[in-house]
TORDRENDO-978425 format. One record per residue (C-alpha): residue in one letter; chain; x, y, z. Coordinates in nm, 4 decimals, decimal comma, padded with zeros to 6 digits. Example, Ala and Ser with C-alpha at 12.3 -4.5 7.8 and 13.67 -1.06 7.14 Angstrom:
2
<residuo A | cadena A | X 01,2300 | Y -00,4500 | Z 00,7800> .
<residuo S | cadena A | X 01,3670 | Y -00,1060 | Z 00,7140> .
END
This chain:
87
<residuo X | cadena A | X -15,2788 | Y -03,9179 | Z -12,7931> .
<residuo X | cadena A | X -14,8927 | Y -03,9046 | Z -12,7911> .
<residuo X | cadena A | X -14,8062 | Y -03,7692 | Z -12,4935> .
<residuo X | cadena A | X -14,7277 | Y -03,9851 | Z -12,2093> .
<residuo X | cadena A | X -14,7398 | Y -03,7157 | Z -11,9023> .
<residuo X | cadena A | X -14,9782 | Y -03,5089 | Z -11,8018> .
<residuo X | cadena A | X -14,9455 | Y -03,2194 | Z -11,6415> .
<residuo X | cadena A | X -15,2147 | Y -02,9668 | Z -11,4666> .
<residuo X | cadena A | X -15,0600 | Y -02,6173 | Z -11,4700> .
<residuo X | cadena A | X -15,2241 | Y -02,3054 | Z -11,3001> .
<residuo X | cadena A | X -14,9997 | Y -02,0546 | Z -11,4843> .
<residuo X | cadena A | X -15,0014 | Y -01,6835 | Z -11,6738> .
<residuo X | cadena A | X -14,9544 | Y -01,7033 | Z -12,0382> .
<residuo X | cadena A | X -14,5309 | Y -01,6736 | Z -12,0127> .
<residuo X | cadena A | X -14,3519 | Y -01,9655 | Z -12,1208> .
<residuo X | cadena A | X -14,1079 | Y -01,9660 | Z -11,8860> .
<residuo X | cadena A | X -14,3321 | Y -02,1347 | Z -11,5876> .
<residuo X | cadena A | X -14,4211 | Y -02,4211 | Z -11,8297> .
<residuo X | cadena A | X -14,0279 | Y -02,4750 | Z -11,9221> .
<residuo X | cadena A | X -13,9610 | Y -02,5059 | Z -11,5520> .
<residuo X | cadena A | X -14,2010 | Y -02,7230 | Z -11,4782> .
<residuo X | cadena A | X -14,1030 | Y -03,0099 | Z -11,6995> .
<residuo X | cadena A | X -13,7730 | Y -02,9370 | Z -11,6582> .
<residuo X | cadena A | X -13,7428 | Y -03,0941 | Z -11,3050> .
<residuo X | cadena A | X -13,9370 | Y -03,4128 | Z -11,3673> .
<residuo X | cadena A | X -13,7068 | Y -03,4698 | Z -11,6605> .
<residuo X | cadena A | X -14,0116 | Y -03,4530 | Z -11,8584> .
<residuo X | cadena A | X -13,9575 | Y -03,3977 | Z -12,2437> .
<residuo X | cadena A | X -14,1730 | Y -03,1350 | Z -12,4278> .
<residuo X | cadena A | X -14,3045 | Y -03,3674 | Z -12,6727> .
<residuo X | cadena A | X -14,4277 | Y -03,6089 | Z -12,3681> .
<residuo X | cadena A | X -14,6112 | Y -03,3041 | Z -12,1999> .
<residuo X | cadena A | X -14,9736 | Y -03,1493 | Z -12,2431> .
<residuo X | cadena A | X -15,0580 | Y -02,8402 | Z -12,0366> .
<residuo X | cadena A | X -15,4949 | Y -02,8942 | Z -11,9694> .
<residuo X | cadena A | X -15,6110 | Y -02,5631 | Z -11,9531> .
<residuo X | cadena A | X -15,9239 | Y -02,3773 | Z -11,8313> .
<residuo X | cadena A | X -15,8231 | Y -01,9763 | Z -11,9207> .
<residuo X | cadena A | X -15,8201 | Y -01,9306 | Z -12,2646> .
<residuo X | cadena A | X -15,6174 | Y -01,5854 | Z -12,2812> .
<residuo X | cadena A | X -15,3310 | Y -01,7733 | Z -12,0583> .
<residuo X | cadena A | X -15,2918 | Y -02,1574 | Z -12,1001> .
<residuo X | cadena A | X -15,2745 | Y -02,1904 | Z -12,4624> .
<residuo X | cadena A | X -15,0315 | Y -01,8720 | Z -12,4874> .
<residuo X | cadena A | X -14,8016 | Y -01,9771 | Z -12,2563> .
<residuo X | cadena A | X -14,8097 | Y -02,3628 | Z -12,3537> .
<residuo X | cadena A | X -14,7592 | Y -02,2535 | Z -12,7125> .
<residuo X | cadena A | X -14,4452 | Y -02,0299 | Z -12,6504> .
<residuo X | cadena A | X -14,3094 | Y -02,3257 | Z -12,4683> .
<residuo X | cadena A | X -14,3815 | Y -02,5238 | Z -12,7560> .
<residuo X | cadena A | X -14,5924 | Y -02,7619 | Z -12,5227> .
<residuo X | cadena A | X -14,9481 | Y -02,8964 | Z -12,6752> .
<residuo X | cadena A | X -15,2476 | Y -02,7514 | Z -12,4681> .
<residuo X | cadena A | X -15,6125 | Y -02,8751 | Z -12,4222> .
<residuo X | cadena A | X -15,8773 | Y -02,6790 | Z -12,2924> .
<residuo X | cadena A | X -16,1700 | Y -02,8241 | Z -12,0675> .
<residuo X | cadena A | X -16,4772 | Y -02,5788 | Z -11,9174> .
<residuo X | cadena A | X -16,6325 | Y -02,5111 | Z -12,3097> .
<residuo X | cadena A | X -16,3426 | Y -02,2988 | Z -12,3984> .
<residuo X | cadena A | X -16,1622 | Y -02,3288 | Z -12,7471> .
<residuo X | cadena A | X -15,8659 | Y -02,1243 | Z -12,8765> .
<residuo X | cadena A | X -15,6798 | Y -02,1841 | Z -13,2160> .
<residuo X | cadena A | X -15,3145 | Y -02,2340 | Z -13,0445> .
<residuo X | cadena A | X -15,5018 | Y -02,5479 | Z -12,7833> .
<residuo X | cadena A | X -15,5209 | Y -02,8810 | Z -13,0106> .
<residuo X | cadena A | X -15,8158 | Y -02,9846 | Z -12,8540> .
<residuo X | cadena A | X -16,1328 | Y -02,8615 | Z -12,6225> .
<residuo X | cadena A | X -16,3865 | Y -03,0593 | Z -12,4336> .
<residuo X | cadena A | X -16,6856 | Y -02,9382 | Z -12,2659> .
<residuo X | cadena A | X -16,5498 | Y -03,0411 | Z -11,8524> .
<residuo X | cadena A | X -16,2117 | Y -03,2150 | Z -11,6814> .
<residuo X | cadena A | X -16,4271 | Y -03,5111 | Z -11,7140> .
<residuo X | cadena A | X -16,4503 | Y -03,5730 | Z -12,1051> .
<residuo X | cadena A | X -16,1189 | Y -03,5274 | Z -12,1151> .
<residuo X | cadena A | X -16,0262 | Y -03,7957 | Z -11,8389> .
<residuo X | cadena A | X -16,2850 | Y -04,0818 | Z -12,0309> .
<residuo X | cadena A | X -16,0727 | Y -03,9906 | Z -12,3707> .
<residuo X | cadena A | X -15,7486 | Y -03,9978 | Z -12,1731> .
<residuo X | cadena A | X -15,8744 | Y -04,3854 | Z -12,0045> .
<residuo X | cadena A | X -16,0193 | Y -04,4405 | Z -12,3522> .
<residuo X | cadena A | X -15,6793 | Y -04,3882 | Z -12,5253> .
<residuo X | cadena A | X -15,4678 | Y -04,5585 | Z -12,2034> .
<residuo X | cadena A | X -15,6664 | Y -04,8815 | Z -12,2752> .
<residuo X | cadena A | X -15,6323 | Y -04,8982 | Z -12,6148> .
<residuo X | cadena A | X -15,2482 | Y -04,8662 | Z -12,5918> .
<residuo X | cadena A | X -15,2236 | Y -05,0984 | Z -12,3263> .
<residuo X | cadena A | X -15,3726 | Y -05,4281 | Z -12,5248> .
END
């Protein structure tokens, strides 16, 4: 994965809520993912920010670039993924 910050937002599908967020971290869009568990908000709102969203809890949307089945796939990906980059 490319993205270097993660983020758990518990927002409604407007884009302005994910903007701010990242905005005072100094976080840059491209180094943000929004992990979603609503499909008719997260992916919406992460998508008009132009912030990548996956979606845990079974759900799957076209605008999220990934889904897993629980918060816990996700994280053994996310370790997966921090290991590999780290050797």
């Amino acid at each position: 994965m490319k993205h270097k910050t993660i983020l758990q937002l518990d927002m409604n599908s407007s884009f302005k809520p994910f903007v701010m967020e990242i905005k005072e971290p100094g976080i840059e869009k491209s180094q943000a993912l929004v992990i979603g568990d609503t499909v008719r908000r997260d992916p919406g709102g992460a998508s008009a920010a132009g912030i990548d969203c996956v979606l845990v809890e079974g759900a799957a949307q076209p605008d999220a670039i990934a889904s897993f089945p629980n918060l816990l796939e996700f994280s053994k990906i996310c370790l997966q993924e921090s290991s590999t980059l780290n050797n």
